[in-house]
ROKETOR-842201 format. One record per atom (N, C-alpha, C, O, CB): residue in one letter; chain; atom name; x, y, z. Coordinates in steps of 0.05 Angstrom, whole numbers, plus 32768, in hexadecimal, padded with zeros to 4 digits. Each point is the difference from the previous one (the first is absolute). Glycine has a CB too. Example, Ala and Ser with C-alpha at 12.3 -4.5 7.8 and 13.67 -1.06 7.14 Angstrom:
+---+---+----+------+------+------+
! r ! c !  a !    x !    y !    z !
+---+---+----+------+------+------+
! a ! A !  N ! 8108 ! 7F8E ! 809C !
! a ! A ! CA ! 7FEE ! 8018 ! 8000 !
! a ! A !  C ! 8012 ! 8018 ! 8000 !
! a ! A !  O ! 8015 ! 8000 ! 800D !
! a ! A ! CB ! 7FC5 ! 7FE9 ! 800C !
! s ! A !  N ! 801F ! 802C ! 7FD9 !
! s ! A ! CA ! 8010 ! 8018 ! 8001 !
! s ! A !  C ! 7FF1 ! 8016 ! 800E !
! s ! A !  O ! 800A ! 8016 ! 8004 !
! s ! A ! CB ! 800E ! 7FDD ! 7FD1 !
+---+---+----+------+------+------+
END
This chain:
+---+---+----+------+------+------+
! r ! c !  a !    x !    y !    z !
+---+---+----+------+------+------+
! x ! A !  N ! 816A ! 7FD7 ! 804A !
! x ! A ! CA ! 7FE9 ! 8011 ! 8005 !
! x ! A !  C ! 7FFE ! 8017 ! 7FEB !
! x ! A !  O ! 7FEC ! 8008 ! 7FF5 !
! x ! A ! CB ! 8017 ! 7FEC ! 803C !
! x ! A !  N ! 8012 ! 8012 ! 7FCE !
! x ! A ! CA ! 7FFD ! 8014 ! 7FE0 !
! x ! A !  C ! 7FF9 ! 7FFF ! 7FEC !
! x ! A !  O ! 7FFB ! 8013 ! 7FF1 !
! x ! A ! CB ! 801C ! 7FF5 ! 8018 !
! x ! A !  N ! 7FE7 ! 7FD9 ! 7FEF !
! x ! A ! CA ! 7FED ! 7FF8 ! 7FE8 !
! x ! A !  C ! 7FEA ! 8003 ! 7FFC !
! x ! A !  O ! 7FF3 ! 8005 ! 7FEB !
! x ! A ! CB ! 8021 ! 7FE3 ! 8014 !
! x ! A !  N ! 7FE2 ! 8013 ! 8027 !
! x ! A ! CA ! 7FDF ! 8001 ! 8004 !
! x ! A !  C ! 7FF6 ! 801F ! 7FFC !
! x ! A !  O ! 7FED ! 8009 ! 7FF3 !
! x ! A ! CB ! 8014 ! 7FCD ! 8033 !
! x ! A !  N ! 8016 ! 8038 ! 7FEB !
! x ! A ! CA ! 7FF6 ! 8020 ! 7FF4 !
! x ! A !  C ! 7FFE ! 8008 ! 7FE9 !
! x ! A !  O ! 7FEB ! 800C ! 7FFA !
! x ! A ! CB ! 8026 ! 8000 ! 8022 !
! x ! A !  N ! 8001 ! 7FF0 ! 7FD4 !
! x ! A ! CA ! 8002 ! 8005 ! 7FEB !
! x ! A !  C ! 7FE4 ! 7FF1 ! 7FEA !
! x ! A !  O ! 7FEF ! 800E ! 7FF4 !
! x ! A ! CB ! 804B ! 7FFA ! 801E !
! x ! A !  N ! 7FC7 ! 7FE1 ! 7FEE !
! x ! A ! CA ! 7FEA ! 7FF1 ! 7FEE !
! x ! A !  C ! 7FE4 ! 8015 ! 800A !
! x ! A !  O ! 7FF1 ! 8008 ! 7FEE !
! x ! A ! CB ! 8027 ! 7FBA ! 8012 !
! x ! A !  N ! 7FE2 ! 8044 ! 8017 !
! x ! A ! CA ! 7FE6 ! 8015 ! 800C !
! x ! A !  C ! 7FFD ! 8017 ! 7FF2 !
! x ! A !  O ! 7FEB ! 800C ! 7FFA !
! x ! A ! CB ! 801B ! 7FE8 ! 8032 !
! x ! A !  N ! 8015 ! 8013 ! 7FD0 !
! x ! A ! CA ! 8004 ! 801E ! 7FF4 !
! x ! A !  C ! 8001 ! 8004 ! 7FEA !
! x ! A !  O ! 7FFB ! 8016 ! 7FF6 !
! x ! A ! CB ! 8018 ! 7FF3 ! 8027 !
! x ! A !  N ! 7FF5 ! 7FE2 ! 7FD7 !
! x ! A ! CA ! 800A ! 8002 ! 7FDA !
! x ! A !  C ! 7FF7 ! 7FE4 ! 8000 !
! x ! A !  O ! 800D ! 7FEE ! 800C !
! x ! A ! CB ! 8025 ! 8035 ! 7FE6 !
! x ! A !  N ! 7FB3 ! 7FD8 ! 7FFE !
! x ! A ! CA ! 8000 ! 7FE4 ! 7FFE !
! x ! A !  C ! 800B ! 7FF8 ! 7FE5 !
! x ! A !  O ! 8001 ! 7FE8 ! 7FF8 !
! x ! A ! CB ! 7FD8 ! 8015 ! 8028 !
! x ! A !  N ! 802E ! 8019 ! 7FD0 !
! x ! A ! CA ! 7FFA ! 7FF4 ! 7FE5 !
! x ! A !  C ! 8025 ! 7FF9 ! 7FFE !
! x ! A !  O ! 8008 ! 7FF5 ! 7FEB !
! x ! A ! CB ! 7FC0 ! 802D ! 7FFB !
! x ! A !  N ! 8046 ! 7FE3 ! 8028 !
! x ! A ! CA ! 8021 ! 7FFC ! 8003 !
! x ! A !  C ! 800B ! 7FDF ! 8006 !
! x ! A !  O ! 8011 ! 7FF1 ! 7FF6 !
! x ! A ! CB ! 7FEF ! 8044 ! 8020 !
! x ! A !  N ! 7FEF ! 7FCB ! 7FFC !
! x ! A ! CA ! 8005 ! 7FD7 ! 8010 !
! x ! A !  C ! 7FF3 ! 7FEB ! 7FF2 !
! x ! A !  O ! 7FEC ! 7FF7 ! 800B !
! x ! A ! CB ! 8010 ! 8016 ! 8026 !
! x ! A !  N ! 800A ! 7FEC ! 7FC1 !
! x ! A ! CA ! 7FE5 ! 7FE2 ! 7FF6 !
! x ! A !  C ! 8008 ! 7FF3 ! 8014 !
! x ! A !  O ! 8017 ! 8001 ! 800A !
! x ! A ! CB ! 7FE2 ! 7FF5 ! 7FC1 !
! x ! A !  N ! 7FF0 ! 7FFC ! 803D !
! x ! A ! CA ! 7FFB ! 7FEE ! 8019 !
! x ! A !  C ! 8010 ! 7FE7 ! 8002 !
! x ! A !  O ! 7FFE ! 7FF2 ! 8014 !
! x ! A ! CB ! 7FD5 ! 801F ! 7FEB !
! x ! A !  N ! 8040 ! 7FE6 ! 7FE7 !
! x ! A ! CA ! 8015 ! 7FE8 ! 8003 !
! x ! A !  C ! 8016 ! 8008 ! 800C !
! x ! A !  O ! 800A ! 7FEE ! 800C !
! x ! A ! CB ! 7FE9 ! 7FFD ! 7FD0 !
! x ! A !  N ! 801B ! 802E ! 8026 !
! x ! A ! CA ! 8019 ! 8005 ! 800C !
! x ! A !  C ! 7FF3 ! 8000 ! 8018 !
! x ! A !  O ! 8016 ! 7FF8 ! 8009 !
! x ! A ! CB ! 8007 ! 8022 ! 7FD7 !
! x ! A !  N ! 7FD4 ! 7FE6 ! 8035 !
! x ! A ! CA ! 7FFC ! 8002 ! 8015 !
! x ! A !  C ! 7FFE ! 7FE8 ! 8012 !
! x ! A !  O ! 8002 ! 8002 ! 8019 !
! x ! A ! CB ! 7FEE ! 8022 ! 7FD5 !
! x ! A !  N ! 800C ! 7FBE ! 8000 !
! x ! A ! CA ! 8008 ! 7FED ! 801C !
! x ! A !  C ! 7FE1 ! 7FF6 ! 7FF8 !
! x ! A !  O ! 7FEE ! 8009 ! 7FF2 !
! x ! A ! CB ! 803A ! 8013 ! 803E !
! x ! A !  N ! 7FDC ! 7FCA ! 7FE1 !
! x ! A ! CA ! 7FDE ! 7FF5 ! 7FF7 !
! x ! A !  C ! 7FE8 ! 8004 ! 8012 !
! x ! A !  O ! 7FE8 ! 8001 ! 7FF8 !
! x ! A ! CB ! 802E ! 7FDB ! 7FF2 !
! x ! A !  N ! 7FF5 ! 8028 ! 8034 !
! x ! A ! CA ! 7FF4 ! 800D ! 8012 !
! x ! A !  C ! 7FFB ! 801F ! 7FF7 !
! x ! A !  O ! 7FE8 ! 8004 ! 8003 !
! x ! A ! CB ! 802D ! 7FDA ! 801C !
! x ! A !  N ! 7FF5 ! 8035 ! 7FDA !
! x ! A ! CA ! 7FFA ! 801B ! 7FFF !
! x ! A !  C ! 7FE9 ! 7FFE ! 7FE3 !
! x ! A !  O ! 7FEB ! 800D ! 7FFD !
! x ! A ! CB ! 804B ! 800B ! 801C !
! x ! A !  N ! 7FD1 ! 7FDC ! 7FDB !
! x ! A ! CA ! 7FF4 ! 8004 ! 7FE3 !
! x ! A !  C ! 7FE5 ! 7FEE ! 7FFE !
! x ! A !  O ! 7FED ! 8002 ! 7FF0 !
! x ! A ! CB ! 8044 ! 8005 ! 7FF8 !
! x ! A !  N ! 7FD4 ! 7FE2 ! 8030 !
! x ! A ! CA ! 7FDE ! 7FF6 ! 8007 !
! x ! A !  C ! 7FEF ! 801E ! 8006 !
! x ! A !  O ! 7FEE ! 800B ! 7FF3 !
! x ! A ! CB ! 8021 ! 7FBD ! 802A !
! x ! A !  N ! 7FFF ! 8040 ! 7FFF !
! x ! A ! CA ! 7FF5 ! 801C ! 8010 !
! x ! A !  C ! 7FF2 ! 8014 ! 7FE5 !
! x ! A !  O ! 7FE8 ! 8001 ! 7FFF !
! x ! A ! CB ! 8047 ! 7FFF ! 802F !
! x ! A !  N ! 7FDD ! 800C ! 7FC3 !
! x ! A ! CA ! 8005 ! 8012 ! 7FF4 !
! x ! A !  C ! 7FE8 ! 7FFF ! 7FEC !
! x ! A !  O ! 7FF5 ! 8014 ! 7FF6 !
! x ! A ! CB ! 803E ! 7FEB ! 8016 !
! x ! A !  N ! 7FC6 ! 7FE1 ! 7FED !
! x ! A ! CA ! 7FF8 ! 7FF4 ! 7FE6 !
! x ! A !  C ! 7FE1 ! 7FFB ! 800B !
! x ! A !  O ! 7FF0 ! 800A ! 7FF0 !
! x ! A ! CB ! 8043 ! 7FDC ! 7FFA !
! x ! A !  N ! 7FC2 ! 800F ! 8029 !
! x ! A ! CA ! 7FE9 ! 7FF7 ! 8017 !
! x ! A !  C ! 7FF7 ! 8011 ! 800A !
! x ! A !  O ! 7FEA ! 800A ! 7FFA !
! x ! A ! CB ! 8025 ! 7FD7 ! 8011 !
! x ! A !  N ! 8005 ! 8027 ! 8010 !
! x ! A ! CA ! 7FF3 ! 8010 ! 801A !
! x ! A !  C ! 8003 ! 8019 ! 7FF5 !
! x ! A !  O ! 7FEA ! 800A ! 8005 !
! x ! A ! CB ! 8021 ! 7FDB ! 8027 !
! x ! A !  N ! 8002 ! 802B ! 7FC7 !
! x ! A ! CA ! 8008 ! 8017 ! 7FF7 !
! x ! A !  C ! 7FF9 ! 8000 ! 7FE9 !
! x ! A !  O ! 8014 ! 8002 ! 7FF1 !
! x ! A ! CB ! 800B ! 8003 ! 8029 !
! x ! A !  N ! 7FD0 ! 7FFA ! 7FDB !
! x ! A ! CA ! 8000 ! 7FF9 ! 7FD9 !
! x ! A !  C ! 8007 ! 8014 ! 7FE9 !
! x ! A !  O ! 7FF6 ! 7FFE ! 7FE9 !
! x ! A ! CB ! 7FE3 ! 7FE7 ! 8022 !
! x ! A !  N ! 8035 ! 802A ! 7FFC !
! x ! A ! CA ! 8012 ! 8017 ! 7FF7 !
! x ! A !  C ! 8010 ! 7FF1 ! 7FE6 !
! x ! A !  O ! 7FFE ! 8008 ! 7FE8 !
! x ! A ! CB ! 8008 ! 8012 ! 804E !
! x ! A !  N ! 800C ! 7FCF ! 7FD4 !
! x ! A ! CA ! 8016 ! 7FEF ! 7FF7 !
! x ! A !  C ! 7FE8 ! 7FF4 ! 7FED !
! x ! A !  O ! 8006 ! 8001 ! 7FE8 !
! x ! A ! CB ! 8024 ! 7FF4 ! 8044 !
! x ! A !  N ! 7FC4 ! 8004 ! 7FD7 !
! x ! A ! CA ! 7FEE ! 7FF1 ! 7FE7 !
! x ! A !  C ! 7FF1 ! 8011 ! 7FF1 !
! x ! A !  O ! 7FF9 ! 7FF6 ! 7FEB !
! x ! A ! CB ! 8001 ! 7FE3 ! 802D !
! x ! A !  N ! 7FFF ! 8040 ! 7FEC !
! x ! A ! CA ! 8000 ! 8013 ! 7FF1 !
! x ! A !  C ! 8011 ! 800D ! 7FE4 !
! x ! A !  O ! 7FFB ! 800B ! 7FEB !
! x ! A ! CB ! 7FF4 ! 7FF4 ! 8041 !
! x ! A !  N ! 8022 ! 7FFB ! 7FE0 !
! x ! A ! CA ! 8024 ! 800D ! 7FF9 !
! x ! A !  C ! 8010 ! 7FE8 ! 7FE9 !
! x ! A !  O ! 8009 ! 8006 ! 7FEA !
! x ! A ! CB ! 8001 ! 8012 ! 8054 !
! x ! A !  N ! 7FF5 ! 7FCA ! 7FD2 !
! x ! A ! CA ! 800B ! 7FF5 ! 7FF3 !
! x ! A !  C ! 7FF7 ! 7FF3 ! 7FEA !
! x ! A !  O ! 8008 ! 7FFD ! 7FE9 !
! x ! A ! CB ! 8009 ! 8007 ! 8039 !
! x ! A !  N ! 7FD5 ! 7FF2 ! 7FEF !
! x ! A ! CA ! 7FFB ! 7FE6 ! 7FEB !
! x ! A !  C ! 7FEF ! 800B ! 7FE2 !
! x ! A !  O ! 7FF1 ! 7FF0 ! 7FF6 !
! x ! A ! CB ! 8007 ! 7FEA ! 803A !
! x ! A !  N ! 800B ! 803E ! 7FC3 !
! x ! A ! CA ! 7FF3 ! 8005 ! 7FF1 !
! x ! A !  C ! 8013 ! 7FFA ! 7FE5 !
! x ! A !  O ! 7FFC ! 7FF3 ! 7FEB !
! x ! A ! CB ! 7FE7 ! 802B ! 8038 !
! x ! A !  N ! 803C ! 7FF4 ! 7FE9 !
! x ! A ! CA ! 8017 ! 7FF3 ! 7FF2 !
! x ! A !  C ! 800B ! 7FE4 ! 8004 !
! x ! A !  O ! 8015 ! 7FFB ! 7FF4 !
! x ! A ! CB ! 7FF4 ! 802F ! 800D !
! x ! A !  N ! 7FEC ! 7FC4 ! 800D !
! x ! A ! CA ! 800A ! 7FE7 ! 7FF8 !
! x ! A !  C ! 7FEE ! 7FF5 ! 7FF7 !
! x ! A !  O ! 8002 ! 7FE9 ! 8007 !
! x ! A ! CB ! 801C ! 8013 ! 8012 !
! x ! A !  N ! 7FCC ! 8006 ! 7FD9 !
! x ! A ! CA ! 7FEC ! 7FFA ! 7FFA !
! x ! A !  C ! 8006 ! 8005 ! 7FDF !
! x ! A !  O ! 7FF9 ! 7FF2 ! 7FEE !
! x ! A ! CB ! 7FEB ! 8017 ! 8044 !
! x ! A !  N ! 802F ! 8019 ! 7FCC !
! x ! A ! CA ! 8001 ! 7FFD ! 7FE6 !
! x ! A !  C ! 801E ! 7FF2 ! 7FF6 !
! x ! A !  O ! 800B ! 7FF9 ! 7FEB !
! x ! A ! CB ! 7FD1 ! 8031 ! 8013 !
! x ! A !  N ! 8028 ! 7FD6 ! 8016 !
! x ! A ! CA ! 8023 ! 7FEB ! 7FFA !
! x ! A !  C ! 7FF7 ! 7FDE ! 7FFE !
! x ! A !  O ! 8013 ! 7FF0 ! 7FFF !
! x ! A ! CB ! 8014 ! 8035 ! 8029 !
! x ! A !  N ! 7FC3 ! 7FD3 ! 7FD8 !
! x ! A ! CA ! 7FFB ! 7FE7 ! 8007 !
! x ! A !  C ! 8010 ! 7FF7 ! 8019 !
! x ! A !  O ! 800F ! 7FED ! 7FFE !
! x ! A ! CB ! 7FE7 ! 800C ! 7FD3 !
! x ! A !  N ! 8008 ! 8011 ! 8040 !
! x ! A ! CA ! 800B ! 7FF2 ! 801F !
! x ! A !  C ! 7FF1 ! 7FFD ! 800F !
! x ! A !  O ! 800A ! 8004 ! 8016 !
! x ! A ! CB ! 8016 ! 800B ! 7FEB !
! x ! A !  N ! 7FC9 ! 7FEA ! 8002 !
! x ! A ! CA ! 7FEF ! 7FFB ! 8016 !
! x ! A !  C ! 7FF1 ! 7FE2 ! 7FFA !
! x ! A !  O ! 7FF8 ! 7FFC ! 7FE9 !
! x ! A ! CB ! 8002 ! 803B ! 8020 !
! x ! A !  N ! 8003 ! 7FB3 ! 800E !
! x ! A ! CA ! 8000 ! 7FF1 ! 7FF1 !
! x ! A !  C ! 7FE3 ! 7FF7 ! 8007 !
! x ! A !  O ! 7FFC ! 800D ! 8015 !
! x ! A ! CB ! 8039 ! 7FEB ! 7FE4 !
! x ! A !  N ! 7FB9 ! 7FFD ! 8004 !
! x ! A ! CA ! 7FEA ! 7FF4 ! 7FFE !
! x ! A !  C ! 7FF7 ! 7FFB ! 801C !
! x ! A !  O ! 7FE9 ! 8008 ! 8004 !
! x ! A ! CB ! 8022 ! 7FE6 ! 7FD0 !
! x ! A !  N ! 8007 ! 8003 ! 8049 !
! x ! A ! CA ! 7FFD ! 7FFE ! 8019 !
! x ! A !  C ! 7FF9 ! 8021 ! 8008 !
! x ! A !  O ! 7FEC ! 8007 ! 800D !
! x ! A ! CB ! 8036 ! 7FCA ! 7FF6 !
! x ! A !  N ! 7FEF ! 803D ! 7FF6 !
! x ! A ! CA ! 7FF5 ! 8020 ! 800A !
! x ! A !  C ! 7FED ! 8006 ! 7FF8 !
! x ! A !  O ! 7FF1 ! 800D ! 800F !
! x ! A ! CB ! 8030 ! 8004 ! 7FF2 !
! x ! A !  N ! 7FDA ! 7FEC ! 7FEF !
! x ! A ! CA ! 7FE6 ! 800D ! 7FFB !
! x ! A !  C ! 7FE6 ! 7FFA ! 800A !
! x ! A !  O ! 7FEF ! 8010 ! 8005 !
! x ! A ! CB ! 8026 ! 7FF6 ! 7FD9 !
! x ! A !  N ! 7FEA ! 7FD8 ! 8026 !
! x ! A ! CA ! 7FEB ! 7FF4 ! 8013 !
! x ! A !  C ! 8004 ! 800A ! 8019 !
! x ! A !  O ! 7FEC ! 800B ! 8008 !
! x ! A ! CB ! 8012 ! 7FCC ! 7FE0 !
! x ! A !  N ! 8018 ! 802B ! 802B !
! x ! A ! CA ! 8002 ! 8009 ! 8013 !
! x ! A !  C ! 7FF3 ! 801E ! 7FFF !
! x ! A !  O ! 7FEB ! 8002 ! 800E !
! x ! A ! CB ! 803B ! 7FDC ! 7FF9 !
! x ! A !  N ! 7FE1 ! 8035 ! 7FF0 !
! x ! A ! CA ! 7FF7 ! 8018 ! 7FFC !
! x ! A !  C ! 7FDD ! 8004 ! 8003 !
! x ! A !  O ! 7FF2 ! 800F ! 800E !
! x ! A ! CB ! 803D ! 7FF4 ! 7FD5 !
! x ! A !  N ! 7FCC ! 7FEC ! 800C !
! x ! A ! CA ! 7FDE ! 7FFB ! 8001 !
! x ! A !  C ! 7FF7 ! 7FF8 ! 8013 !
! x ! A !  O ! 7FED ! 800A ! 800B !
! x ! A ! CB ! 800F ! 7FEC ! 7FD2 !
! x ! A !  N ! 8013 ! 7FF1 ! 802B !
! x ! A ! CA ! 7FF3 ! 7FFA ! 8020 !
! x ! A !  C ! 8000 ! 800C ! 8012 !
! x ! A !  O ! 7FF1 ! 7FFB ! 8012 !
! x ! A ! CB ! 8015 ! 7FE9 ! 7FE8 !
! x ! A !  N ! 8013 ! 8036 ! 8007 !
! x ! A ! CA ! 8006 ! 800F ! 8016 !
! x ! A !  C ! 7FF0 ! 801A ! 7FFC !
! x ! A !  O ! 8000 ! 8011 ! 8012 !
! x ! A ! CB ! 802E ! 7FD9 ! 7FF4 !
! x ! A !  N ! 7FC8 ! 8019 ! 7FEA !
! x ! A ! CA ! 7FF0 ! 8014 ! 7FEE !
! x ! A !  C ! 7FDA ! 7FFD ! 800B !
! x ! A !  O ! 7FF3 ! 8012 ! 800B !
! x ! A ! CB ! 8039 ! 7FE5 ! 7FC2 !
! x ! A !  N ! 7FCD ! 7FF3 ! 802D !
! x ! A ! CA ! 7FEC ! 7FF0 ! 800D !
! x ! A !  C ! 8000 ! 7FFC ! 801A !
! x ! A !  O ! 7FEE ! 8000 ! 8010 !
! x ! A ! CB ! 8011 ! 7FEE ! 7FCC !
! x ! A !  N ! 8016 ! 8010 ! 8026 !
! x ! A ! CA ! 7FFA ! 7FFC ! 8024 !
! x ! A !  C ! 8003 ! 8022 ! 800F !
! x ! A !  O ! 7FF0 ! 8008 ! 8011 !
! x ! A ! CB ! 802E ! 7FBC ! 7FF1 !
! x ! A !  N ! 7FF4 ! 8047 ! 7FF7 !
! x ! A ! CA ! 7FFE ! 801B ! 8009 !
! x ! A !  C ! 7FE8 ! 800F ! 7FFD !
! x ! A !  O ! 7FFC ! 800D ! 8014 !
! x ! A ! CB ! 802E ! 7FF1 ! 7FE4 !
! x ! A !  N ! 7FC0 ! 8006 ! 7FF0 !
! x ! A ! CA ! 7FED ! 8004 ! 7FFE !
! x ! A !  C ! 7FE3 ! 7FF4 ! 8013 !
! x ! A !  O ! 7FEC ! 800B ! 8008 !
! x ! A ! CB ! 8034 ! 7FFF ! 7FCF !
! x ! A !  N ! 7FE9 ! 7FE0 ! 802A !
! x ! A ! CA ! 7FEC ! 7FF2 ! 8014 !
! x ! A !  C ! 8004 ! 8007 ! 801D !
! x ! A !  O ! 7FEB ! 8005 ! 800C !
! x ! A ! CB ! 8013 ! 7FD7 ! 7FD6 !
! x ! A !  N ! 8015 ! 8024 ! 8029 !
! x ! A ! CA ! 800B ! 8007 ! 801D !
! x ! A !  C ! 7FF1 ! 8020 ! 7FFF !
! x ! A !  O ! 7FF0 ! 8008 ! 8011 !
! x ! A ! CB ! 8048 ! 7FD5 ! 7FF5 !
! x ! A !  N ! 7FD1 ! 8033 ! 7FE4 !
! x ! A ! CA ! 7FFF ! 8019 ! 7FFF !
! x ! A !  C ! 7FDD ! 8006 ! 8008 !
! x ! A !  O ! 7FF6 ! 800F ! 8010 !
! x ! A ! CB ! 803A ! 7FF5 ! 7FC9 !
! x ! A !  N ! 7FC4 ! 7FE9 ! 8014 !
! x ! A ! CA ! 7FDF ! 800D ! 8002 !
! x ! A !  C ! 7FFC ! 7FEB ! 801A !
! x ! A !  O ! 7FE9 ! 8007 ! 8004 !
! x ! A ! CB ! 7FFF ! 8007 ! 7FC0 !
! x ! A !  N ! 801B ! 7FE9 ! 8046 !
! x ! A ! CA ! 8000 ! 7FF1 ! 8023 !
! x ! A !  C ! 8005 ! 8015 ! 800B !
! x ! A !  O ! 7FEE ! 800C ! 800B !
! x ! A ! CB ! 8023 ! 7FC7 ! 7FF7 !
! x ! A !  N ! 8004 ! 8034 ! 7FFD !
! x ! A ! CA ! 8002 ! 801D ! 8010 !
! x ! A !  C ! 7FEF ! 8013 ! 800B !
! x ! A !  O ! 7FFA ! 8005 ! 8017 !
! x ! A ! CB ! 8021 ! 7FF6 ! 7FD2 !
! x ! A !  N ! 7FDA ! 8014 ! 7FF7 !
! x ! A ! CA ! 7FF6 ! 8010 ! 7FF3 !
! x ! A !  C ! 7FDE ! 7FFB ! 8018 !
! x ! A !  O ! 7FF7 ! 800E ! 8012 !
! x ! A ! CB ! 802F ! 7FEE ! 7FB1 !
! x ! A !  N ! 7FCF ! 7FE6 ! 8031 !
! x ! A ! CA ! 7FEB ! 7FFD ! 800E !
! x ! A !  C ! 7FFC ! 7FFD ! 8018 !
! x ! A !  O ! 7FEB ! 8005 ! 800B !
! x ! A ! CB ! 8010 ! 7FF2 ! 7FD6 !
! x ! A !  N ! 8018 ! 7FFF ! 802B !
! x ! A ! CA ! 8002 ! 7FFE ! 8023 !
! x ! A !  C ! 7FFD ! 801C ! 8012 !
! x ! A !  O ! 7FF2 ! 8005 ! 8014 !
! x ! A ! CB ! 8031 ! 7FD3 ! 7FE4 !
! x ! A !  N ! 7FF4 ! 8039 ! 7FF5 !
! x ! A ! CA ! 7FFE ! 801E ! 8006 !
! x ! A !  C ! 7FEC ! 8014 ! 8002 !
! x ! A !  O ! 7FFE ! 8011 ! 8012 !
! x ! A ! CB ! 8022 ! 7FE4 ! 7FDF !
! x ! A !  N ! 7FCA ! 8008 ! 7FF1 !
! x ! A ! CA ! 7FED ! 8005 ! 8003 !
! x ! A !  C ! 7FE9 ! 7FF4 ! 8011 !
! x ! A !  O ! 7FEB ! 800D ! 7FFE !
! x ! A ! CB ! 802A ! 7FFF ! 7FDF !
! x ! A !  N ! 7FEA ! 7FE7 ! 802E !
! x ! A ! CA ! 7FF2 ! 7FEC ! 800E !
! x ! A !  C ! 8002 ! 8013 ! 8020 !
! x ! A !  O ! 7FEC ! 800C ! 8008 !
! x ! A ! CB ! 8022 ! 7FBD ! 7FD6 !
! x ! A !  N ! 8009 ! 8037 ! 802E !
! x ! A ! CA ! 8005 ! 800C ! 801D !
! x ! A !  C ! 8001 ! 8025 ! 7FFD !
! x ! A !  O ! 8005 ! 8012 ! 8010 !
! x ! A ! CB ! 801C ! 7FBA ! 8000 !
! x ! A !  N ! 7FD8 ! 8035 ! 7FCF !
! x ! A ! CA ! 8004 ! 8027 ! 7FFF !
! x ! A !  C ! 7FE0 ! 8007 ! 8013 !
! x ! A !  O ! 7FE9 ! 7FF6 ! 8000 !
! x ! A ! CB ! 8035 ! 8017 ! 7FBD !
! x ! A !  N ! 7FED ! 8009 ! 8050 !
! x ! A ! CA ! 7FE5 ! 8012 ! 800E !
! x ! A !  C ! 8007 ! 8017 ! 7FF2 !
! x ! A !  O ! 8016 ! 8005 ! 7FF7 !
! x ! A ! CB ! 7FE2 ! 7FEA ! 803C !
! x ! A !  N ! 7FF0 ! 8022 ! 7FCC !
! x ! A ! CA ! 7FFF ! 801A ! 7FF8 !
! x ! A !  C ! 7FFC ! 8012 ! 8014 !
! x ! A !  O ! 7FF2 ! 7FF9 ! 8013 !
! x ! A ! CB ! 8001 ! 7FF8 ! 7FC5 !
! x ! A !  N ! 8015 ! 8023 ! 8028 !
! x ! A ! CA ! 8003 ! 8016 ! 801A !
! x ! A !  C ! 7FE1 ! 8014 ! 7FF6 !
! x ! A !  O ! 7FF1 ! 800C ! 8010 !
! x ! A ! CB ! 8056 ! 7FF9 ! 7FF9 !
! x ! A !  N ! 7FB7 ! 7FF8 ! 7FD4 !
! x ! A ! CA ! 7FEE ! 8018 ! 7FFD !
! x ! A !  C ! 7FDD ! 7FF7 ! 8009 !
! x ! A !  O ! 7FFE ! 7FEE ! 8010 !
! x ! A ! CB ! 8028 ! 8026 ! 7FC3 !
! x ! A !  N ! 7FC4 ! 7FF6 ! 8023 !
! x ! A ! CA ! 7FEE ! 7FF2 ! 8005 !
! x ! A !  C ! 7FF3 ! 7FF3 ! 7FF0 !
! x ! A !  O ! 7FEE ! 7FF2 ! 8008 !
! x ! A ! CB ! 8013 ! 8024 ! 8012 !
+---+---+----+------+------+------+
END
């Protein structure tokens, strides 16, 4: 659990491979801190490989779409209190 604190607090200390493939999915996805952080330097190390990056797009695309679903459903049920 101290990793997890720590990666929150100091991101720029943990690259997201010492952490396990579960934490560094978390970190990299749901948290995108870790893909902020990491993949810019493995990008210039040549380590990232071609499957990531499609994934990224798709997850990229799909987060944006869910996002404006949201967005419009929400607006849809907003009332206004003023007149």
């Amino acid at each position: 659990m101290s990793s997890v604190g720590r990666i929150l607090t100091e991101p720029l200390i943990v690259p997201t491979d010492f952490l396990g493939p579960t934490l560094s999915l978390i970190f990299t996805f749901v948290i995108p801190l870790g893909f902020v952080v990491t993949v810019p330097v493995k990008e210039l190390l040549n380590k990232i490989s071609p499957s990531f990056v499609f994934y990224s797009l798709v997850f990229a695309g799909v987060s944006v779409y869910l996002s404006s679903l949201c967005w419009r459903l929400s607006l849809r049920k907003y009332t206004s209190l003023s007149g």
